[in-house]
N, C-alpha and C positions, 0 to 999 in steps of 0.2 A: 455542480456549480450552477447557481442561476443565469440566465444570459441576461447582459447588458443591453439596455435599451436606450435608446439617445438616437438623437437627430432627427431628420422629417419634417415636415413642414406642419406649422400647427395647425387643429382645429379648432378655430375660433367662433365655428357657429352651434348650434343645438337646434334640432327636431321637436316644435311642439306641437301640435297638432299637425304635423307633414307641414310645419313651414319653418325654413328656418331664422334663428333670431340671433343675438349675439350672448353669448354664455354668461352667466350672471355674475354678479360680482359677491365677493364674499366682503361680508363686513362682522370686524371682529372687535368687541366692547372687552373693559373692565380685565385686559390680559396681565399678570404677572410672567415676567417673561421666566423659561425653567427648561432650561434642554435635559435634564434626565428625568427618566421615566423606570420606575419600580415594574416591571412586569407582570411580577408575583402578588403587588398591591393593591388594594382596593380601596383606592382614593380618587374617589370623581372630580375632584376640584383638582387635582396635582394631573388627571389623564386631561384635563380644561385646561390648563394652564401650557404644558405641552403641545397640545393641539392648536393652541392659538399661537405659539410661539415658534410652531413650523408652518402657519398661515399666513404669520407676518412675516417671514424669510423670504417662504415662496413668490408673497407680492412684492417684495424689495428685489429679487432678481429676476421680474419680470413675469416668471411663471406663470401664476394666474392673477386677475384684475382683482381689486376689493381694496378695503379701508381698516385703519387699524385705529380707536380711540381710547 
């Protein structure tokens, strides 16, 4: 069984040259929204449209910063 990870306090900065900055934002265009995902499939725009569609979850529940248009 995998171990659960959860809690801690976040990190909200990034190392760029040894200095640190605040984590970027993700910004996600042109998303159809689509929670299943074919595994076995070979569809770039349906593994796109999944991707963005757990980039826009993650930024609605605070997870991580970025923009969704």
């Amino acid at each position: 069984m995998a171990e659960i990870l959860q809690g801690g306090v976040r990190d909200t900065l990034q190392q760029v040259d040894n200095t640190p900055t605040l984590t970027t934002k993700f910004a996600v265009t042109n998303i159809t929204e689509d929670y299943a995902l074919d595994c076995n499939g070979n569809d770039d725009l349906l593994t796109a449209d999944v991707l963005g569609t757990l980039i826009r979850e993650l930024i609605k529940k605070g997870v991580i910063d970025g923009t969704v248009a």
